[in-house]
C-alpha positions as CSV (number, residue, x, y, z in Angstrom):
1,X,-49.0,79.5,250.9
2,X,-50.0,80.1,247.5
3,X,-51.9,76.9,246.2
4,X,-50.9,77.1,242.5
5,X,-50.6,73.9,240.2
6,X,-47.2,75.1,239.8
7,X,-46.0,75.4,243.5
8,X,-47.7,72.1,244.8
9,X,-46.3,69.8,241.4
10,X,-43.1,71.4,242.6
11,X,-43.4,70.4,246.2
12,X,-44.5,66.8,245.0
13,X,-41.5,66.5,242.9
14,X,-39.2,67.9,245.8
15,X,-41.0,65.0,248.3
16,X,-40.1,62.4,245.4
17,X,-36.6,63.5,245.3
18,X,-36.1,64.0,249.1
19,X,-37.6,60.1,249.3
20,X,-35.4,58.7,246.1
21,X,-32.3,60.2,247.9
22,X,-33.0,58.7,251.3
23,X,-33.9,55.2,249.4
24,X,-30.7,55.5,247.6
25,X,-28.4,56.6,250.1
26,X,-29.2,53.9,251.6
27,X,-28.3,51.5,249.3
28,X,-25.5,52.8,247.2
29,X,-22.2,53.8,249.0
30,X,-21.2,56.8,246.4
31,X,-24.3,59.4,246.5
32,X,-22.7,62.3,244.4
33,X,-25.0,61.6,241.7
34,X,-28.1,61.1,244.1
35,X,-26.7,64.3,245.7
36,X,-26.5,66.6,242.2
37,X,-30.6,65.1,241.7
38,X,-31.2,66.3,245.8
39,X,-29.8,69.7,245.1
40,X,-31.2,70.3,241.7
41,X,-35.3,68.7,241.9
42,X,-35.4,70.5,245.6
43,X,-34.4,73.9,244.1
44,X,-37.2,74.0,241.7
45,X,-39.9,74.4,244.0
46,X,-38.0,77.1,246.1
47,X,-37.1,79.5,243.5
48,X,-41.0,79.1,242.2
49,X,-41.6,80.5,245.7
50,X,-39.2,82.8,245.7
51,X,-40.4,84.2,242.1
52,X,-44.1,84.4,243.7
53,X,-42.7,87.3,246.5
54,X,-40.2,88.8,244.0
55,X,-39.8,92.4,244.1
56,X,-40.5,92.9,240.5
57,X,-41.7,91.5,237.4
58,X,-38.6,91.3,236.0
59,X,-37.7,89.3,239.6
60,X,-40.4,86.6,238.9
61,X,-39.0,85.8,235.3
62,X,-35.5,85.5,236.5
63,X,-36.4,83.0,239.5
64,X,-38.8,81.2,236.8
65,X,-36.1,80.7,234.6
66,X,-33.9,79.6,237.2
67,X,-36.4,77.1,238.2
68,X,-36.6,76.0,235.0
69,X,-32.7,75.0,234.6
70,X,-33.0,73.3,237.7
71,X,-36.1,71.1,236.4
72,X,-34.0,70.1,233.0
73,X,-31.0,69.2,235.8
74,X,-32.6,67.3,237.5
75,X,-34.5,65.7,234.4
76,X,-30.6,65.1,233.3
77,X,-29.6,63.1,236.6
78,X,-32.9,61.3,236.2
79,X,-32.3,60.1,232.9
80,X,-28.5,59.3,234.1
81,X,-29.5,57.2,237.2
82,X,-32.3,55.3,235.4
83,X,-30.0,54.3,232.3
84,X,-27.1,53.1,234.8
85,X,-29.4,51.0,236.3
86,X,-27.8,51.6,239.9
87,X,-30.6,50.9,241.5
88,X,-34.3,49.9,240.7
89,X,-36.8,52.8,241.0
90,X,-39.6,54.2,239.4
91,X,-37.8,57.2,237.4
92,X,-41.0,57.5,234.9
93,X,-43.1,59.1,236.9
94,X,-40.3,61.5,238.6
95,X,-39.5,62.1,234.8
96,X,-42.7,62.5,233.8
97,X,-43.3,65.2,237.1
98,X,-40.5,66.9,236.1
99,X,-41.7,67.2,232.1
100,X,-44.8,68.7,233.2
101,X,-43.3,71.3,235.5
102,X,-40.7,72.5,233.1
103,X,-43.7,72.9,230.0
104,X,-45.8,74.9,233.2
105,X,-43.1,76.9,233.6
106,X,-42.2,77.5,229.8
107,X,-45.7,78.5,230.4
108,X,-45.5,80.8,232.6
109,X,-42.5,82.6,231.5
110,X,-44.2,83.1,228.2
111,X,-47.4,84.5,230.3
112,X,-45.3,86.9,232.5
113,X,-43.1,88.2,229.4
114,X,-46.4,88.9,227.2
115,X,-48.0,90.8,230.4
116,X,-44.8,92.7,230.3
C-alpha cells in the first residue's frame, strides 16, 4: 500500500476512532453518537484509498473531497462528544488528527485541480 503522509494519518485517525468507539460503547448504553463518529472518521481513510486507484483525475478529486466531508464530520461529533462531557477522553489530539488531515487534503485537492 501506498505509504503517503496522507493515507497512514488517515489510518491512525481510523485506529483512534475504532479504539474511542470500543472504549465508549463500553461505557455508555446509547452509542448513536459514538456510532455517527465510527462511520464518519473510518470513511476518511477509505475514500483516500479509493481516490489513489481512481479511474481518472477527475475520480481522485471527487473521493478527496468526499474524504474531506467526512473529516469535518467527524471533527463535528468530536467537538459534540467532548463538550457533552459523556465520557472522559482525550478528543484534542483526535481533533487535532483530524485538523491536519482535512488542511492535507485541502492540499491536495488544490494540487490535483492546478495539475488539471
Amino acid at each position: 500500500m501506498n505509504k503517503s503522509p496522507l493515507i497512514s494519518k488517515s489510518l491512525d485517525f481510523a485506529t483512534a476512532i475504532v479504539l474511542f468507539y470500543e472504549t465508549f460503547s463500553k461505557q455508555k448504553k446509547d452509542t448513536t453518537i459514538a456510532k455517527q463518529l465510527l462511520r464518519s472518521g473510518t470513511s476518511v481513510g477509505a475514500n483516500i484509498n479509493e481516490a489513489v486507484y481512481g479511474n481518472s483525475k477527475a475520480d481522485f478529486i471527487a473521493k478527496l473531497h468526499i474524504s474531506l466531508k467526512e473529516v469535518n464530520e467527524s471533527i463535528y461529533w468530536l467537538t459534540l462528544l467532548s463538550r457533552t462531557y459523556l465520557l472522559e477522553y482525550d478528543y484534542k489530539s483526535m481533533l487535532s488528527l483530524a485538523d491536519e488531515i482535512k488542511r492535507m487534503l485541502i492540499s491536495s485537492i488544490n494540487t490535483a485541480k492546478s495539475n488539471s
